[in-house]
DRENDO-1510 file (C-alpha; in Angstrom, 1 decimal, always signed):
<recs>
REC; n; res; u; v; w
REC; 1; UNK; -23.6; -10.2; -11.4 .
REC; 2; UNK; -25.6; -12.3; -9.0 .
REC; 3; UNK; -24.5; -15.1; -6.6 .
REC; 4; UNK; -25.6; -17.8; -9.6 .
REC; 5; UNK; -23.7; -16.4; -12.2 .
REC; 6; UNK; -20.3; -17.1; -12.6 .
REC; 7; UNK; -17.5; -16.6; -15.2 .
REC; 8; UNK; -15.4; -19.9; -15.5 .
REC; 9; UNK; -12.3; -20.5; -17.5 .
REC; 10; UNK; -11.2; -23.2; -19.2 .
REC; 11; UNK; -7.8; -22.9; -20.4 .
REC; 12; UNK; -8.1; -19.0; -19.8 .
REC; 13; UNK; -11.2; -18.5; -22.0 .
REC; 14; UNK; -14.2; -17.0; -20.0 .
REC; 15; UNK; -17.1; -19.4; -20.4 .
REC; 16; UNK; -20.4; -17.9; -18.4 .
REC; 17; UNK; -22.2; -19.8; -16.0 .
REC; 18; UNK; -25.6; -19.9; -14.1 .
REC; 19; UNK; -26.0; -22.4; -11.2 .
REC; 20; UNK; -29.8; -23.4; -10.6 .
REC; 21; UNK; -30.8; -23.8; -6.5 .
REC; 22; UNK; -33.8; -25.9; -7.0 .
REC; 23; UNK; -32.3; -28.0; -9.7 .
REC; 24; UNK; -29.3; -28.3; -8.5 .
REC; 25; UNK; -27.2; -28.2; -11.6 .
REC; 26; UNK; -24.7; -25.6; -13.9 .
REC; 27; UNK; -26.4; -24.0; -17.5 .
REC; 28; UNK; -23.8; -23.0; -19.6 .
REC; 29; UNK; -23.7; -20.1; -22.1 .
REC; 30; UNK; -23.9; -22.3; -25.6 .
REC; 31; UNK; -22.4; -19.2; -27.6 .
REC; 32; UNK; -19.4; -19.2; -25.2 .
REC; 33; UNK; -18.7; -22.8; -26.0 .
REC; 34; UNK; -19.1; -22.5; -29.5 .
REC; 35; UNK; -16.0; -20.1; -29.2 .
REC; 36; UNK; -14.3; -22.2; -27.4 .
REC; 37; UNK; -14.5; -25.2; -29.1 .
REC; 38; UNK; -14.8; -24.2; -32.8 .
REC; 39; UNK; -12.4; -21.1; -31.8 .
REC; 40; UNK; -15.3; -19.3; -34.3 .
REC; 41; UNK; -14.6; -15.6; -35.0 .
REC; 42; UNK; -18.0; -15.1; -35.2 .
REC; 43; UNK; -19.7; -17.5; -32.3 .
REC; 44; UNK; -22.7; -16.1; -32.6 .
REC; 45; UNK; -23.2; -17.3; -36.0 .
REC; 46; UNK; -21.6; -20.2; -35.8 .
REC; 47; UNK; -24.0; -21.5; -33.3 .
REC; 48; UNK; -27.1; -20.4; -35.2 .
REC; 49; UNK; -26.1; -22.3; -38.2 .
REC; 50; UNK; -25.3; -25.4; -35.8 .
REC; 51; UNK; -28.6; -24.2; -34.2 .
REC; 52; UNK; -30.6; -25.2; -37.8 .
REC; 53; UNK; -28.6; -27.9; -38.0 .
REC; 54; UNK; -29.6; -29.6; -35.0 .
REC; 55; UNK; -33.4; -27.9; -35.4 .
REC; 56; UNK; -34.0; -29.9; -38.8 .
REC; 57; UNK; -31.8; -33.2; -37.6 .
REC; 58; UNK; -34.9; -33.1; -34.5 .
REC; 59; UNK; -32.1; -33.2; -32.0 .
REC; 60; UNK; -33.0; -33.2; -27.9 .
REC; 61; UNK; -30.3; -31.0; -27.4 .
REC; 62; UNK; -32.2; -27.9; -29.8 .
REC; 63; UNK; -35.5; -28.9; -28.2 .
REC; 64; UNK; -33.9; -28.2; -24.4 .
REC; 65; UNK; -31.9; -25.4; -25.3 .
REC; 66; UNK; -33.2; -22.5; -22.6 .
REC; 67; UNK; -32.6; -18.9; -22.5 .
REC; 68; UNK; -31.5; -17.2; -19.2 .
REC; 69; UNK; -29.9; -14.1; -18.5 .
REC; 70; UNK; -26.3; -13.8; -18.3 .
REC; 71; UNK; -23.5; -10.3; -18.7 .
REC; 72; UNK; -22.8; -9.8; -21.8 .
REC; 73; UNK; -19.9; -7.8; -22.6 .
REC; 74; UNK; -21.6; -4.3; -22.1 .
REC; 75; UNK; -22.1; -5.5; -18.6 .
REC; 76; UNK; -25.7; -5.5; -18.9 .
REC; 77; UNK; -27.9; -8.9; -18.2 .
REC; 78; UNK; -28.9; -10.3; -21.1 .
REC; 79; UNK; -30.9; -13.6; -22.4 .
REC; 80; UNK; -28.7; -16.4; -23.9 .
REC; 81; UNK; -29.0; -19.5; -25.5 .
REC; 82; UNK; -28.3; -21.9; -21.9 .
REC; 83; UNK; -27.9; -25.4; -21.7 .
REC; 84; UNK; -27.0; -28.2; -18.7 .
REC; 85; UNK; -24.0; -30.2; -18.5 .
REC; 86; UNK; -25.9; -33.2; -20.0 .
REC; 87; UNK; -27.4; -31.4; -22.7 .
REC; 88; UNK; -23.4; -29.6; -23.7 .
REC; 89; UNK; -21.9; -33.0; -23.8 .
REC; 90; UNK; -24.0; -34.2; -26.7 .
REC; 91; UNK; -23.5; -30.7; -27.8 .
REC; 92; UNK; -19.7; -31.2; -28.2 .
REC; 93; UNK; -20.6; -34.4; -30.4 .
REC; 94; UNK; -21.6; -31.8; -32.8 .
REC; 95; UNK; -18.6; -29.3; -32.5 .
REC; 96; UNK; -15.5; -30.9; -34.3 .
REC; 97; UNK; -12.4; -29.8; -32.0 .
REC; 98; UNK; -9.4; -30.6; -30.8 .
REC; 99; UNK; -10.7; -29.4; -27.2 .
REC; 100; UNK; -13.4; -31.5; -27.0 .
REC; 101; UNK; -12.2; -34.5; -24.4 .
REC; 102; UNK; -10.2; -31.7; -22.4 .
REC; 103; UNK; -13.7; -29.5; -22.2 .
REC; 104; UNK; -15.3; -32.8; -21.0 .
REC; 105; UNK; -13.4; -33.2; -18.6 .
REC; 106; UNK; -13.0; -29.9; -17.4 .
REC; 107; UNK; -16.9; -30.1; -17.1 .
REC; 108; UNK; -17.2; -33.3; -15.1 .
REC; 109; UNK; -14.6; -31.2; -12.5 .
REC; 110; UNK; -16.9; -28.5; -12.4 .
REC; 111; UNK; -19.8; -30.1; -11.8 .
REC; 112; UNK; -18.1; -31.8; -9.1 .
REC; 113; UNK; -16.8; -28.9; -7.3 .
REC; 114; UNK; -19.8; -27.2; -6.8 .
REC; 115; UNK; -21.8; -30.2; -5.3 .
REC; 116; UNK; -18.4; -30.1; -3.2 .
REC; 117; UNK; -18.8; -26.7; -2.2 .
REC; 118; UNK; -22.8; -26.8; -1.0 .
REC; 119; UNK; -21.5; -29.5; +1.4 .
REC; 120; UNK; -18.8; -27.8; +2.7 .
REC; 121; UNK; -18.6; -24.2; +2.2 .
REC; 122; UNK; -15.2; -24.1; +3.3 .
REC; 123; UNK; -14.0; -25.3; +0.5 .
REC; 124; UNK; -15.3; -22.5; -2.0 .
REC; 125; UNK; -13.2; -20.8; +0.7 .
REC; 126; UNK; -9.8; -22.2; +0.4 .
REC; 127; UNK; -10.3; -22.8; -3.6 .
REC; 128; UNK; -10.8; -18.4; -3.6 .
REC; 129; UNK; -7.7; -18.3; -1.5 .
REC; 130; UNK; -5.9; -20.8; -4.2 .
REC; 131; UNK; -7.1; -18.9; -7.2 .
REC; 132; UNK; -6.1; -15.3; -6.0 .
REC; 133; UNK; -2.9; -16.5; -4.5 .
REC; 134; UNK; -2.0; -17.9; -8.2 .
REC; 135; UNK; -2.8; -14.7; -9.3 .
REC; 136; UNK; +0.2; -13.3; -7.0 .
REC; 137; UNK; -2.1; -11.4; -4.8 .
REC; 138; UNK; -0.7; -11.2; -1.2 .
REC; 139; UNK; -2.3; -13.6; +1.7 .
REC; 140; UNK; -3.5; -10.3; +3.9 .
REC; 141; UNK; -4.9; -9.1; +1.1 .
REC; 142; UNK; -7.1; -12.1; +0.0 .
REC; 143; UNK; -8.2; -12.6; +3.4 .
REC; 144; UNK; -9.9; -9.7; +3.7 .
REC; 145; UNK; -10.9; -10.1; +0.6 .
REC; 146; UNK; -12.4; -13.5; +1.3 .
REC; 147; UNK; -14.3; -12.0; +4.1 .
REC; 148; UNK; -15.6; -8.5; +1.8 .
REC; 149; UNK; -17.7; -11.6; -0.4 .
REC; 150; UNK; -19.1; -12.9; +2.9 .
REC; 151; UNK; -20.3; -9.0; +4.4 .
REC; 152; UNK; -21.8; -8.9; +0.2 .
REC; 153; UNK; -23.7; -12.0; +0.4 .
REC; 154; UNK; -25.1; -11.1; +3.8 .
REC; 155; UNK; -25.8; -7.7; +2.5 .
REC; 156; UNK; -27.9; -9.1; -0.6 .
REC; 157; UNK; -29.3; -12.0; +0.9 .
REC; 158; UNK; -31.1; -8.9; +3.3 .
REC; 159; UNK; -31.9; -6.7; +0.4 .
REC; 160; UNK; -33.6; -10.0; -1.3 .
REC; 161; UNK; -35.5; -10.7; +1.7 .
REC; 162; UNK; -37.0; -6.8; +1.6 .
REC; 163; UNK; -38.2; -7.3; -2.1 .
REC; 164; UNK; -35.2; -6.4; -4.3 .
REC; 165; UNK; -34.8; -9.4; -6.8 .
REC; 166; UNK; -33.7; -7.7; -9.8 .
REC; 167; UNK; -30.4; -7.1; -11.1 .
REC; 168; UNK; -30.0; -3.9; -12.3 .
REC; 169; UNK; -31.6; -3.2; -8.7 .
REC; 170; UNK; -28.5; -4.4; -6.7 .
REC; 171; UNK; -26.4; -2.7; -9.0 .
REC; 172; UNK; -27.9; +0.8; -8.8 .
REC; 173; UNK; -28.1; +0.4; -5.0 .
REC; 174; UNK; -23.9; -0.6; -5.2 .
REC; 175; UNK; -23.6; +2.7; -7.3 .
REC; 176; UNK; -25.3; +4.4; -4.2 .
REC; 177; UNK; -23.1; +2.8; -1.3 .
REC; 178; UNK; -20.1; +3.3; -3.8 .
REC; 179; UNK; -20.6; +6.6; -4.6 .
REC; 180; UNK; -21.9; +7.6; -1.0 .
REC; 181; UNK; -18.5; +6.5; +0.9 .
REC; 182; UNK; -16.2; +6.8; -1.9 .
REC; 183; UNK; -17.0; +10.2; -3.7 .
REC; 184; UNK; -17.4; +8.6; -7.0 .
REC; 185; UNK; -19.8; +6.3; -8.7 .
REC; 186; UNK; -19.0; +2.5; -9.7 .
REC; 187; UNK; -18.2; +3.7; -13.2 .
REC; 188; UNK; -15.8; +6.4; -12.3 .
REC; 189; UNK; -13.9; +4.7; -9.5 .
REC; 190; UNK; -13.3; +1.9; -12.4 .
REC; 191; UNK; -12.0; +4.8; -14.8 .
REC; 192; UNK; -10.0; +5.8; -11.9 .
REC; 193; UNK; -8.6; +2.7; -11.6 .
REC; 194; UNK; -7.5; +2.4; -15.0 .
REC; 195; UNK; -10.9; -0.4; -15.4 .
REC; 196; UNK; -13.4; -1.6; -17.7 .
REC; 197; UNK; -14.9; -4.6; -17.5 .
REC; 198; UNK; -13.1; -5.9; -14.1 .
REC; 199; UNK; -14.4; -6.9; -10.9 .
REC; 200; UNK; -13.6; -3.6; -8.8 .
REC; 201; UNK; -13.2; -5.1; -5.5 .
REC; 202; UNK; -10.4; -7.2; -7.3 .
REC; 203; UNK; -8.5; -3.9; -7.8 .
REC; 204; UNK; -9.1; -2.5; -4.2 .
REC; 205; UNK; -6.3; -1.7; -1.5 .
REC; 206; UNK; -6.7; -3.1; +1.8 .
REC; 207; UNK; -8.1; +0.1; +2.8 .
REC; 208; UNK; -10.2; +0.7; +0.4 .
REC; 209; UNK; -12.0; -3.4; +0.7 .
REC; 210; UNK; -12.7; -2.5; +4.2 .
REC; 211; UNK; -14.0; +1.4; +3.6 .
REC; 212; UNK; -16.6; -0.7; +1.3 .
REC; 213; UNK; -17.0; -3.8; +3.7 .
REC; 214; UNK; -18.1; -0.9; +6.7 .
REC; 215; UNK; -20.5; +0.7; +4.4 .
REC; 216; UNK; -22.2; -2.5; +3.2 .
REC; 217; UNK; -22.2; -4.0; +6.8 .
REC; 218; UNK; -23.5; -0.5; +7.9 .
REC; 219; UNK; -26.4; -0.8; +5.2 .
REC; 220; UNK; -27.0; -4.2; +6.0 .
REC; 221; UNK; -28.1; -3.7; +9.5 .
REC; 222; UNK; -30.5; -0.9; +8.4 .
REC; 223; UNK; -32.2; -2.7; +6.0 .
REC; 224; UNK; -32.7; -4.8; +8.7 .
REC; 225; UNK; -33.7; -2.2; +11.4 .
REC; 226; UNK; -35.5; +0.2; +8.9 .
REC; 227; UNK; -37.4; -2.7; +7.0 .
REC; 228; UNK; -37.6; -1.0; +3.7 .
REC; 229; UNK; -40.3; -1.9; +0.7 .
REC; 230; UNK; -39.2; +0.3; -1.8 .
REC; 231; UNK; -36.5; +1.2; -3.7 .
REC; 232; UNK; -36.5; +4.7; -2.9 .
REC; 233; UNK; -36.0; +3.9; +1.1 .
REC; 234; UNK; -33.3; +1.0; -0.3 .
REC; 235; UNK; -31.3; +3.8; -1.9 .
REC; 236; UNK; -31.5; +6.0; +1.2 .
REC; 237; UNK; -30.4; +3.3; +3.7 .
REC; 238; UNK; -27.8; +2.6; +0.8 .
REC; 239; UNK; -26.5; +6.1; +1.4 .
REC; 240; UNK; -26.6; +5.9; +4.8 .
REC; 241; UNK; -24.3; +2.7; +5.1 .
REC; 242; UNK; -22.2; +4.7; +2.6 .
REC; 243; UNK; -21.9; +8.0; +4.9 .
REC; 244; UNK; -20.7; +5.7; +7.6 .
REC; 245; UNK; -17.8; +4.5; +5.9 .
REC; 246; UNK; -17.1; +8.3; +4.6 .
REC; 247; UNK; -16.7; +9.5; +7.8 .
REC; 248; UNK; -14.4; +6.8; +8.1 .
REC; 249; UNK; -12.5; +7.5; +5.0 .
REC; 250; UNK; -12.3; +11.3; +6.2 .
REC; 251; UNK; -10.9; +10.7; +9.3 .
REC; 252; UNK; -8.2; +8.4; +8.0 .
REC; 253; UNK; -6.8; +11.0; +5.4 .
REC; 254; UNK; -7.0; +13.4; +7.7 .
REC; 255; UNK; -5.1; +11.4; +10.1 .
REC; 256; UNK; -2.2; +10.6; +7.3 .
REC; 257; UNK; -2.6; +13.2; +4.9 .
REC; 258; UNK; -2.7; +10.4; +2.3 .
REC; 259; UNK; -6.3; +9.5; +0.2 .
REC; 260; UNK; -8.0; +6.8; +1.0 .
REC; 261; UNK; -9.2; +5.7; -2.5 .
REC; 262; UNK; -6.3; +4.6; -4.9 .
REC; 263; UNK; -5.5; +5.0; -8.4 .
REC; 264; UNK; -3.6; +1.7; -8.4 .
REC; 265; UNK; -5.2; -1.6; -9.4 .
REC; 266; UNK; -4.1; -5.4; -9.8 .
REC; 267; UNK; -2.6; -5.1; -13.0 .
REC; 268; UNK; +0.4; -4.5; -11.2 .
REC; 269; UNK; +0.3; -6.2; -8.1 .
REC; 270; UNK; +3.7; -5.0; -6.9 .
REC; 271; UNK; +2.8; -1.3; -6.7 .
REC; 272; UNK; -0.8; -2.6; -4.7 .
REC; 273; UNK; +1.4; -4.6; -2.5 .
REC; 274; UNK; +3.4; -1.8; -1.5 .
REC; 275; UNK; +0.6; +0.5; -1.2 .
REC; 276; UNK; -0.9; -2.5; +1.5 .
REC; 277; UNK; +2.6; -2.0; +3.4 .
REC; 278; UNK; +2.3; +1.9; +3.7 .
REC; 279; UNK; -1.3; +1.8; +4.8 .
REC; 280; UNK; -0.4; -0.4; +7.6 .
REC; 281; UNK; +2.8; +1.2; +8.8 .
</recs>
């Protein structure tokens, strides 16, 4: 998932997101909001009947609906039916629900907290460290946390600036740094973990976010040093950064006998926790 797209929640539903640069404003996954506001089974239907409704009433919002891609459940990117802030809240005029002023409001403070953010990036900062300490994660682990997204973003701001744009090109070249330091590829670390549609880095130890953080930092100043055009030299700069951080990882379970890549995952935070403790006595 890219930078722009974002899974919100609004009263722990997952809503997708897509925050435009030059526009300057949030697009909203309609479908998702048809679940959440008609609680639909079948949202997908649902909002094609609406979506004739609103065709033969000539309504703005139909005419401005846009499509844009977004994950879909398989984890792939996939077009959707989009719309802007404005657009939804004459959308939810249409949706009869007892969520509807709740959802407007929880819009408004979206919308809000993003303009908020591009002013003062510390504030998407201490509102990470809010969410994942609610969560019941410990505070060492989300500050390094906190800092992996940082050594990411610089990582794929530089593989943007070499060419790479699309996304199923920054996820193969994760598969390579993953599998390079790590032994195992995205999917099977994630099986390892007991995961299937989670954010990995969620479910990492301490050790394990900074094993990754060495081998994208590692890859990042490659890219820069190397210059790379293609995808091909991408994937070998990828596995370079990668071997760094193995060599790391080797030297550390040789040093405590102990492997460096866990089975454990957030899902029970206690048992991560502990393992955080042992790795740093």
């Amino acid at each position: 998932m890219s930078d722009n797209n974002k899974i919100q929640l609004f009263e722990d539903k997952k809503l997708r997101t897509y925050w435009d640069e030059n526009e300057m404003q949030w697009y909203f996954s309609v479908i998702d909001v048809c679940e959440i506001l008609a609680e639909a089974s079948n949202p997908r239907r649902y909002w094609s009947d609406l979506k004739r409704k609103l065709k033969s009433e000539g309504s703005e919002v139909y005419e401005k609906i846009v499509q844009l891609k977004m994950p879909a459940e398989d984890g792939k990117m996939r077009m959707t039916d989009c719309c802007t802030t404005e657009q939804l809240l004459r959308l939810v005029q249409s949706i009869p629900s007892k969520n509807a002023e709740p959802f407007k409001m929880w819009l408004a403070s979206v919308g809000n907290e993003r303009l908020d953010e591009i002013a003062d990036p510390e504030i998407a900062i201490d509102r990470a460290f809010d969410t994942y300490f609610k969560k019941g994660y410990s505070e060492k682990w989300i500050n390094q946390r906190i800092k992996t997204m940082e050594v990411r973003k610089e990582y794929t701001d530089e593989l943007q600036a070499h060419g790479v744009a699309e996304q199923k090109d920054f996820a193969i070249l994760t598969n390579e740094i993953t599998q390079a330091w790590s032994g195992k590829s995205v999917k099977e670390y994630k099986r390892y973990k007991g995961l299937k549609k989670e954010n990995l880095r969620d479910h990492m130890t301490n050790v394990e976010l900074i094993l990754n953080m060495l081998a994208e930092a590692t890859a990042t100043d490659l890219t820069r040093d190397d210059d790379p055009r293609t995808m091909d030299e991408h994937k070998k700069i990828a596995q370079r950064g990668g071997s760094v951080a193995k060599a790391a990882r080797l030297q550390y379970e040789e040093e405590r006998g102990k492997p460096a890549v866990s089975p454990l995952n957030a899902k029970n935070l206690k048992k991560l926790r502990d393992k955080d403790n042992d790795e740093e006595g």
